[in-house]
Every structure is written in structure tokens, then in C-alpha cells.
N, CA, C and O atoms as a GROMACS GRO file, in nm:
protein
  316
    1UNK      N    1   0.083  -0.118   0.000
    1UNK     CA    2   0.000   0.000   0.000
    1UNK      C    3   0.087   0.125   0.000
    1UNK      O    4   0.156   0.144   0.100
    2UNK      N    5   0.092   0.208  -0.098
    2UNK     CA    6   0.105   0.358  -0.109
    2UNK      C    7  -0.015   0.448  -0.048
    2UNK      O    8  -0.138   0.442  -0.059
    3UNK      N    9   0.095   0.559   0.038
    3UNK     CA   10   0.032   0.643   0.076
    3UNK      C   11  -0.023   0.773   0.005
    3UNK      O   12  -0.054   0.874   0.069
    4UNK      N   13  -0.029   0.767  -0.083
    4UNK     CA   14  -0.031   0.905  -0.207
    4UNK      C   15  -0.121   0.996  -0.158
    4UNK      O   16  -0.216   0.965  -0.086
    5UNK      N   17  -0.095   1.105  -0.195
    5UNK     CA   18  -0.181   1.249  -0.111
    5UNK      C   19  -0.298   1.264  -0.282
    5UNK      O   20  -0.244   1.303  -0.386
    6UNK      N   21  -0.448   1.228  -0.282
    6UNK     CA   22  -0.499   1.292  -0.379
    6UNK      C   23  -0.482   1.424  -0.436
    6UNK      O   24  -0.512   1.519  -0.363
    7UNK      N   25  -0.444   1.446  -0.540
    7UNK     CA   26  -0.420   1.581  -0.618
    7UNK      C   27  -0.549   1.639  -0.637
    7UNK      O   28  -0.652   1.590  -0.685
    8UNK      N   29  -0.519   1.786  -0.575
    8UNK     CA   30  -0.646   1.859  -0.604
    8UNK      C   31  -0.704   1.835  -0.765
    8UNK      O   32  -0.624   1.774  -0.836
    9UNK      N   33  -0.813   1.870  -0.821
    9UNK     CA   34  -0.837   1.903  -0.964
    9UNK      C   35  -0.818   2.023  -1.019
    9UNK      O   36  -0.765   2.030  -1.130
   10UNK      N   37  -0.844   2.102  -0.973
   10UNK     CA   38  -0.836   2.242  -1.029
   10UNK      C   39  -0.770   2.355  -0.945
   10UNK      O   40  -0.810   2.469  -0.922
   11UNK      N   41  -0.628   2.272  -0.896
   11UNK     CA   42  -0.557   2.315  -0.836
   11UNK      C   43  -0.442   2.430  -0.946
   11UNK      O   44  -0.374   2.487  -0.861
   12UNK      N   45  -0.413   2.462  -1.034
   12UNK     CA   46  -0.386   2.527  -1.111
   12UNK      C   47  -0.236   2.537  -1.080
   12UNK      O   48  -0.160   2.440  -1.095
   13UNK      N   49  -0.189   2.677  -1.029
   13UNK     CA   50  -0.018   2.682  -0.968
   13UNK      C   51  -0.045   2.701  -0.826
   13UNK      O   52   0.051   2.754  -0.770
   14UNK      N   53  -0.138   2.677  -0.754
   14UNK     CA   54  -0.152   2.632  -0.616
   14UNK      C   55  -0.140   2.492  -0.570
   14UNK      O   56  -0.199   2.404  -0.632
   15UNK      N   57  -0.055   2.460  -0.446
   15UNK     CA   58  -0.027   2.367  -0.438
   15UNK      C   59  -0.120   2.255  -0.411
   15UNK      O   60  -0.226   2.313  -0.388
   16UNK      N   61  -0.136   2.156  -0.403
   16UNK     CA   62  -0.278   2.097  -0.398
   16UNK      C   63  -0.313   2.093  -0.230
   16UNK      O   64  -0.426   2.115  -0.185
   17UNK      N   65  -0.202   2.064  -0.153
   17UNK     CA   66  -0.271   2.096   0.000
   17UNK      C   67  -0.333   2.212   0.006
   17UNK      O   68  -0.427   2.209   0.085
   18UNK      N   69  -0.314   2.335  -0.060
   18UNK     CA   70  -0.322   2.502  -0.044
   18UNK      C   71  -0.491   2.470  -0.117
   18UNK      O   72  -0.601   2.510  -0.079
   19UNK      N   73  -0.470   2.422  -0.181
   19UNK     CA   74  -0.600   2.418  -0.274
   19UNK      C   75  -0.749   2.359  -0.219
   19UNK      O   76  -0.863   2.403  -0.232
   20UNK      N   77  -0.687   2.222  -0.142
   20UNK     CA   78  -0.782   2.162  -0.044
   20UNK      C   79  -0.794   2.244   0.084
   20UNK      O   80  -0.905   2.214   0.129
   21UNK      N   81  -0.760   2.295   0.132
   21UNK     CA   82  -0.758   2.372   0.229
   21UNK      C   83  -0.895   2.503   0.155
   21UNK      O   84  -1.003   2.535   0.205
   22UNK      N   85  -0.829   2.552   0.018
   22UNK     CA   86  -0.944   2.669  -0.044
   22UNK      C   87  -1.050   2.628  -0.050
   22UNK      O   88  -1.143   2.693  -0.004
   23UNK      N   89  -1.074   2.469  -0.128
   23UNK     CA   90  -1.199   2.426  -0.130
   23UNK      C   91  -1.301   2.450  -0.034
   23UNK      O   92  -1.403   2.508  -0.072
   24UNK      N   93  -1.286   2.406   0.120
   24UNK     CA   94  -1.357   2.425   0.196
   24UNK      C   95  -1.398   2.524   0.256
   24UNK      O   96  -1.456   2.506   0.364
   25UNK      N   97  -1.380   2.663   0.202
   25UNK     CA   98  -1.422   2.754   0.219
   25UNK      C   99  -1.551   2.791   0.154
   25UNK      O  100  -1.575   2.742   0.044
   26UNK      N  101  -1.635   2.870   0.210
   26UNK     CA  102  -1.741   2.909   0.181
   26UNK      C  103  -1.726   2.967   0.069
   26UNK      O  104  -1.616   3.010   0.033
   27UNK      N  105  -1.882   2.977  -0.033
   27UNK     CA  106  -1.859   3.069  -0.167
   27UNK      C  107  -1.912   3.194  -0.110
   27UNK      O  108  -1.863   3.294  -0.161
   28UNK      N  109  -1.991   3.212  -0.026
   28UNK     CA  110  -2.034   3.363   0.025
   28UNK      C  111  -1.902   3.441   0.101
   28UNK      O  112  -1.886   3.561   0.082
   29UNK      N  113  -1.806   3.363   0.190
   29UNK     CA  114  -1.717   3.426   0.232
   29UNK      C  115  -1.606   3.462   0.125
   29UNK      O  116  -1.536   3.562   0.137
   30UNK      N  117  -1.597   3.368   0.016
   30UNK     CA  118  -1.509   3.426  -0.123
   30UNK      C  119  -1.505   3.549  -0.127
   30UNK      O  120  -1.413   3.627  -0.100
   31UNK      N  121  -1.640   3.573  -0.174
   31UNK     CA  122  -1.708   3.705  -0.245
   31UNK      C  123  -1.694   3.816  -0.118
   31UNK      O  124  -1.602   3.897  -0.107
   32UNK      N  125  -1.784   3.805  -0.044
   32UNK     CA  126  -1.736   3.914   0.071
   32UNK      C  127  -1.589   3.940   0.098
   32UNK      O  128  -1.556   4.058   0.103
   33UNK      N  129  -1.499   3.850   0.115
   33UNK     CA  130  -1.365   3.951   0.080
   33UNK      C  131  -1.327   3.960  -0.040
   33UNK      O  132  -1.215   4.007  -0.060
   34UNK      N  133  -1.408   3.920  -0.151
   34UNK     CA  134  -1.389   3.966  -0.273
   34UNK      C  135  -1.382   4.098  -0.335
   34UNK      O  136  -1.306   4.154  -0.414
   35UNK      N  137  -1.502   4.131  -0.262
   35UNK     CA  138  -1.590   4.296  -0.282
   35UNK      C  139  -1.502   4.322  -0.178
   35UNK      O  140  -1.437   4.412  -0.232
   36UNK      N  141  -1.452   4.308  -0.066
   36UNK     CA  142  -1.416   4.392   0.043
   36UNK      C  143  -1.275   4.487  -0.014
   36UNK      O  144  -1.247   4.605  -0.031
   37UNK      N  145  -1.204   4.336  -0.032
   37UNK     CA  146  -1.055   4.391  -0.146
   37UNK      C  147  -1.059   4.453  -0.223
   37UNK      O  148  -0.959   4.519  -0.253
   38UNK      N  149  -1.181   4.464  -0.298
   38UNK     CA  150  -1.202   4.596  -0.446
   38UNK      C  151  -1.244   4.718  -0.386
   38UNK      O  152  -1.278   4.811  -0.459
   39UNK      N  153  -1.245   4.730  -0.242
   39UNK     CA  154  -1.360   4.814  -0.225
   39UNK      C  155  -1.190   4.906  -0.137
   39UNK      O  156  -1.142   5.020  -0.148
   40UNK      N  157  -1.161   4.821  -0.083
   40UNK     CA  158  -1.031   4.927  -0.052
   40UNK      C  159  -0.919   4.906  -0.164
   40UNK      O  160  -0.807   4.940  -0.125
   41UNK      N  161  -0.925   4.865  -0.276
   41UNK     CA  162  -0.815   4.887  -0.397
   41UNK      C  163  -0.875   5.034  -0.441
   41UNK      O  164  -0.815   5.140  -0.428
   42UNK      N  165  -0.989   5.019  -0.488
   42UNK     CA  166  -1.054   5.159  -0.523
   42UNK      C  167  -1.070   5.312  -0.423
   42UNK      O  168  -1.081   5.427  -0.466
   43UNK      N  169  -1.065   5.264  -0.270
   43UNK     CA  170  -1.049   5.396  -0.153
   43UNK      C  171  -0.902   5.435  -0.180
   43UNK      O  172  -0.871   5.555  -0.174
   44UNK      N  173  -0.791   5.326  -0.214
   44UNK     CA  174  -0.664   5.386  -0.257
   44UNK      C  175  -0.604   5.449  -0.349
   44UNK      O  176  -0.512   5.530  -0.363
   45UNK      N  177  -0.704   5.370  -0.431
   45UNK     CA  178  -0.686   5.471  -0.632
   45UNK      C  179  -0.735   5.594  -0.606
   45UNK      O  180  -0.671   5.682  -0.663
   46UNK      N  181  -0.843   5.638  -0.529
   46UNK     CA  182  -0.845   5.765  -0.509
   46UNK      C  183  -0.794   5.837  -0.409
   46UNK      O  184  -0.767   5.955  -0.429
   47UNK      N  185  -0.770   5.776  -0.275
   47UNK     CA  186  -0.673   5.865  -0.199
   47UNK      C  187  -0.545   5.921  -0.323
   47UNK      O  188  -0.522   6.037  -0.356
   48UNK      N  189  -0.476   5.791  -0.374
   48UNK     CA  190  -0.376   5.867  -0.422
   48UNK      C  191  -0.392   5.909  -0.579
   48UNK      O  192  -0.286   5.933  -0.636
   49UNK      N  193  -0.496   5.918  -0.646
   49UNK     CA  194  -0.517   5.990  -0.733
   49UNK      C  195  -0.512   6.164  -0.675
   49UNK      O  196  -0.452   6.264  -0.713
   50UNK      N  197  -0.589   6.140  -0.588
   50UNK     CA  198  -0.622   6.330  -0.522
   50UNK      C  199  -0.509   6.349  -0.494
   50UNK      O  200  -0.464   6.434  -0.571
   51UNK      N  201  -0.394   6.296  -0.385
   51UNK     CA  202  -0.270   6.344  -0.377
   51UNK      C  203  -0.211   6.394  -0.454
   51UNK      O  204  -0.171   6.509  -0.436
   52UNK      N  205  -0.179   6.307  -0.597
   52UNK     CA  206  -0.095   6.325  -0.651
   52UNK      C  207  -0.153   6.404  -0.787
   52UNK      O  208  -0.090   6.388  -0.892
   53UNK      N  209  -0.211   6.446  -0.786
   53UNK     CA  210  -0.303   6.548  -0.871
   53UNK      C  211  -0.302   6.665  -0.805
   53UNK      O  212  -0.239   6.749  -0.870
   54UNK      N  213  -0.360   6.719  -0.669
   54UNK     CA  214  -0.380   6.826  -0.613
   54UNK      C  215  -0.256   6.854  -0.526
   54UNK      O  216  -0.282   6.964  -0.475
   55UNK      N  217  -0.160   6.822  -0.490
   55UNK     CA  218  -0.056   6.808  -0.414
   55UNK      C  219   0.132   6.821  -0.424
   55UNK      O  220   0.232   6.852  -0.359
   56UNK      N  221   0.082   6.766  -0.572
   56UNK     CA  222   0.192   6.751  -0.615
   56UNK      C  223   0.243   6.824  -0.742
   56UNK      O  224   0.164   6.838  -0.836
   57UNK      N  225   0.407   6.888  -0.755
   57UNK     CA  226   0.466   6.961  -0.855
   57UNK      C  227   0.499   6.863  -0.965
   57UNK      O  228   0.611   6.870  -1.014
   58UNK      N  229   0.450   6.812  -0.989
   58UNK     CA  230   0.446   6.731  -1.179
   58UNK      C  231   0.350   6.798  -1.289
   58UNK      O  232   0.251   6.869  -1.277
   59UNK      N  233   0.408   6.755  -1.386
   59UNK     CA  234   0.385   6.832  -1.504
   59UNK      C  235   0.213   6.769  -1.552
   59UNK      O  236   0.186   6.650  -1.544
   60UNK      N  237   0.131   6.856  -1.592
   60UNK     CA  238   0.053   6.805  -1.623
   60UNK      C  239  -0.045   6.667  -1.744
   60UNK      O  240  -0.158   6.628  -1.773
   61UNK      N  241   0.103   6.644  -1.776
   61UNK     CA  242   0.105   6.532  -1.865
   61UNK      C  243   0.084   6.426  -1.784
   61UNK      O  244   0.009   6.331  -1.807
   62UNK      N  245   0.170   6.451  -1.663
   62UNK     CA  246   0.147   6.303  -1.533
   62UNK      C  247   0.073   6.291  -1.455
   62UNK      O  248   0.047   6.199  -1.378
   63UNK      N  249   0.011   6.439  -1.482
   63UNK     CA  250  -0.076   6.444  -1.408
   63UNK      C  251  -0.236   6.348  -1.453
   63UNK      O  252  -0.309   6.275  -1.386
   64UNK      N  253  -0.240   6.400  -1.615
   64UNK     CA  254  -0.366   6.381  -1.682
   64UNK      C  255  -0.327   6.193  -1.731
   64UNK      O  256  -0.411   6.128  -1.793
   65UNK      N  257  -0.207   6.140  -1.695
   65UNK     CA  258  -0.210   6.002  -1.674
   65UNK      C  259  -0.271   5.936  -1.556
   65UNK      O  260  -0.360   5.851  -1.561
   66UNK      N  261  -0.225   5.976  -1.469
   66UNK     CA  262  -0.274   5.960  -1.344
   66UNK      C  263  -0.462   5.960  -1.366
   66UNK      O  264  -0.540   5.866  -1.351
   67UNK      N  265  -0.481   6.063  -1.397
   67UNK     CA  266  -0.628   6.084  -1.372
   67UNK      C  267  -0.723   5.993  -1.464
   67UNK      O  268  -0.838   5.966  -1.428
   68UNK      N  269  -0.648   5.932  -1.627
   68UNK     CA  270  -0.673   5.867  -1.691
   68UNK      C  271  -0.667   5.767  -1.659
   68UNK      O  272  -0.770   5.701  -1.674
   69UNK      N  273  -0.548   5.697  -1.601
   69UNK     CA  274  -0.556   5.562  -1.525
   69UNK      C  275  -0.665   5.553  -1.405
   69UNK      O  276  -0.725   5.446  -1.390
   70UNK      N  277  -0.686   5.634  -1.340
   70UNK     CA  278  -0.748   5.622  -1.233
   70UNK      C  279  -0.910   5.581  -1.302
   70UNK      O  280  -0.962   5.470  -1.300
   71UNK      N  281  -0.960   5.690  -1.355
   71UNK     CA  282  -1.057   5.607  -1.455
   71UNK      C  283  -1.082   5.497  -1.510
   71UNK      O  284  -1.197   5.452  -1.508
   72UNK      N  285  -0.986   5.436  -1.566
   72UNK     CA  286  -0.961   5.314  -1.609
   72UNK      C  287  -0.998   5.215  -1.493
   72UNK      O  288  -1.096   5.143  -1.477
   73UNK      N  289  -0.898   5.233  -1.425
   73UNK     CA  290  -0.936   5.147  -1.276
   73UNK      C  291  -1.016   5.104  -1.186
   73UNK      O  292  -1.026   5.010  -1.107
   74UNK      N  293  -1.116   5.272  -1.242
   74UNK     CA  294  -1.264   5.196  -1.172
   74UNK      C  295  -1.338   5.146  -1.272
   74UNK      O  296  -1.406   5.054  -1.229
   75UNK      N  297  -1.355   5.163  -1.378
   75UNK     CA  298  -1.393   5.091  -1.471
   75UNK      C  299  -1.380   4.939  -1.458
   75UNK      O  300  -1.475   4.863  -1.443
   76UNK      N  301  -1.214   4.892  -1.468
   76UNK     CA  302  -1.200   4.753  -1.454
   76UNK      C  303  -1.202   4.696  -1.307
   76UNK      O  304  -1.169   4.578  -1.301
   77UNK      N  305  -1.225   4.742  -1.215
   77UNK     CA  306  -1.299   4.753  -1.104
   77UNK      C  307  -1.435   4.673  -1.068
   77UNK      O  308  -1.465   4.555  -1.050
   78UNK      N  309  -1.515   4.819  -1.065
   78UNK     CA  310  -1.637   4.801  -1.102
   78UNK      C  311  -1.712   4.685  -1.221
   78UNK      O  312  -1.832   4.657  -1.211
   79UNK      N  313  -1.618   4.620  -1.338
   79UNK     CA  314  -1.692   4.576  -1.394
   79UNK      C  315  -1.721   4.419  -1.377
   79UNK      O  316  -1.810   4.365  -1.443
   0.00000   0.00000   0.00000
């Protein structure tokens, strides 16, 4: 008799213990720190969008990147 550890299935580049361990997590708790994590990625895109827009001596080329990316971000964000 071999002791072999079953391989997760859709363990991907996670290791398969790491993976069995994910499985048993809830799908409602996924999502709630799912949304939670987007929800402070996006309080930071704009803290430091405003900083570095209203605050700061850069040229307005880096500036109007900044403000363009930041857009972007909630876009792919939000969607």
C-alpha cells in the first residue's frame, strides 16, 4: 500500500494541500472579501489619485495620466 496524497483538480499553480484547504471555504465568504478587497483597492486609487493630482509639482502630462488611469481602474474595477 502507497500512501499518495490525492491531487487537487483544479488546483492550477496552487499547491494541492493550499488548494484543499481553499476548497472548503465558503462561496459567500469568497465574495465578501472579494468585494471587500475591491472596495479598498478603489479607496486607494483615489486617496492617491487626489494626492498626486492636487498636491503635487508634476507636469501636467502626469498628471492627466494619473487621472486617466485612475478612470480606467474603476472601470475595470467596477466591472
Amino acid at each position: 500500500m502507497t500512501n499518495k496524497k490525492e491531487k487537487e483538480t483544479y488546483n492550477y499553480c496552487i499547491p494541492s494541500p493550499m488548494a484543499s484547504l481553499m476548497k472548503r471555504i465558503d462561496d459567500r465568504t469568497q465574495m465578501e472579501a472579494s468585494l471587500l478587497s475591491m472596495f479598498f483597492l478603489l479607496i486607494g486609487l483615489i486617496f492617491f489619485a487626489i494626492y498626486f493630482v492636487v498636491f503635487t509639482n508634476f507636469s501636467w502630462i502626469a498628471k492627466g495620466m494619473t487621472i486617466f488611469n485612475t478612470l480606467c481602474g474603476f472601470i475595470f474595477l467596477f466591472s
